[in-house]
N, C-alpha and C positions, 0 to 999 in steps of 0.2 A: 504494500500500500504506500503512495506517494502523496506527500504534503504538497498544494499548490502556495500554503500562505509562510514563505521562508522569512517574512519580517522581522520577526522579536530578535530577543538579545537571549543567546547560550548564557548558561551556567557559569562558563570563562568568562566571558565578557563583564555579568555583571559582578564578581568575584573582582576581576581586575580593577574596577571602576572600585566599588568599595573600599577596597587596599589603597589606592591611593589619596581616595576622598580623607582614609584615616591618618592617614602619614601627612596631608598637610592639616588638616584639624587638630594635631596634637603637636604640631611645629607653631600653627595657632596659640594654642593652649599654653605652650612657654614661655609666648612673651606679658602675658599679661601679670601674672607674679611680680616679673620683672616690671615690670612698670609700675604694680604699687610701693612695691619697692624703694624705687625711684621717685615718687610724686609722696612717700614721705619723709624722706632725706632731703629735698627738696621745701617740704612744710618746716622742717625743724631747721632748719638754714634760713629760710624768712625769717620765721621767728626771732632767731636769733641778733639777724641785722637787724630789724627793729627794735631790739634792745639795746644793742650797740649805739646804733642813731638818737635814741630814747637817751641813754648814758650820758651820750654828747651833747645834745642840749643843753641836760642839767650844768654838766661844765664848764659849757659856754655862758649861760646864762650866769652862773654861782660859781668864780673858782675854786677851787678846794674845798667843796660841800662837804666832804668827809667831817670836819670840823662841828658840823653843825646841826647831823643826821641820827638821829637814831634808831632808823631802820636801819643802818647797815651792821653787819658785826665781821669778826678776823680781818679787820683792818692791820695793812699789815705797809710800812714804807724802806723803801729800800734806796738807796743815795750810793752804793758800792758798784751793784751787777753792771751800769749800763751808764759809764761817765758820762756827766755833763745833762743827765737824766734826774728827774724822780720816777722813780716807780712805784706805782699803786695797788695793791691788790684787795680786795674785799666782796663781799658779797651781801646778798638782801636778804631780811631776814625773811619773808613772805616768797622768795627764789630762791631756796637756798642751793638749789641742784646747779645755779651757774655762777660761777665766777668774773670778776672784773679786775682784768690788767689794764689800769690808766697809765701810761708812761708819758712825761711831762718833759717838753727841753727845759734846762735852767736860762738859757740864753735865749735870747728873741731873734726869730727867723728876721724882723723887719727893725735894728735897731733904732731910736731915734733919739735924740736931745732936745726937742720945742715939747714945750709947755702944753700941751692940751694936745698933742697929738698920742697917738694908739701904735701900740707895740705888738707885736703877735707873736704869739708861742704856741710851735706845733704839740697837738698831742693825738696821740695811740691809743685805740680802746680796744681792746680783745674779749672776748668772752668763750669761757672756759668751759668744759664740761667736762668734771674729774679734772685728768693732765691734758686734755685734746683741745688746742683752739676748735671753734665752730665758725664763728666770728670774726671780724674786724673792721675796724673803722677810724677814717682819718680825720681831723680838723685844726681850727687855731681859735687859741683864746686870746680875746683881748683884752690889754690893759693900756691904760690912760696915764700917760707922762706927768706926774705932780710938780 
């Protein structure tokens, strides 16, 4: 007995087609891990520069806020590691899981001698997690020639 209707798809056929539909759906399936992976390392690195920038502010607006804060605690200054430096370390007490390295030049980037004119000193803010920077951020603080 002889079939007239040869259309469909063999056994092989759709076996093969299945096989490879699985091999890229599971080449599929790997990157997506990877990608949340990635868009949270990602979130905690924002985060982080916004603290950094948040930091900065404060000590642009307020130099040496440490003085006058008690939210912070393990205040900690260092005038040796990194001459011509102050170094700052402390952290929040409501943060306590990250750290802040303020480093301060003693010398001003812009010096000047008139009276009413502004002096700028760059500073370094890192933010720590454990021993890992996550963070950092740059700026200048200004001060007024007396």
């Amino acid at each position: 007995m002889k079939y007239e209707n040869d259309k469909g798809f063999t056994m092989v056929e759709i076996l093969a087609a299945l096989t490879i539909l699985g091999i890229i759906f599971i080449s599929f399936m790997t990157i997506f891990p990877q990608m949340s992976n990635l868009n949270s390392k990602t979130e905690a690195k924002l985060e982080t520069i916004s603290l950094a920038k948040k930091e900065l502010l404060v000590w642009k607006e307020n130099p040496l806020p440490l003085n006058r804060n008690d939210d912070l605690e393990n205040i900690k200054e260092d005038f040796v590691t990194k001459p011509g430096h102050i170094v700052y370390e402390y952290s929040h007490k409501e943060e306590p899981i990250f750290t802040y390295r303020v480093t301060c030049k003693k010398k001003s980037d812009l010096p000047t001698t008139q009276k009413g004119e502004v002096e700028l000193y760059r500073i370094h803010i890192a933010v720590f997690k454990g021993e890992r920077e996550i963070s950092e951020t740059f700026g200048y603080m200004e001060k007024t020639v007396d």
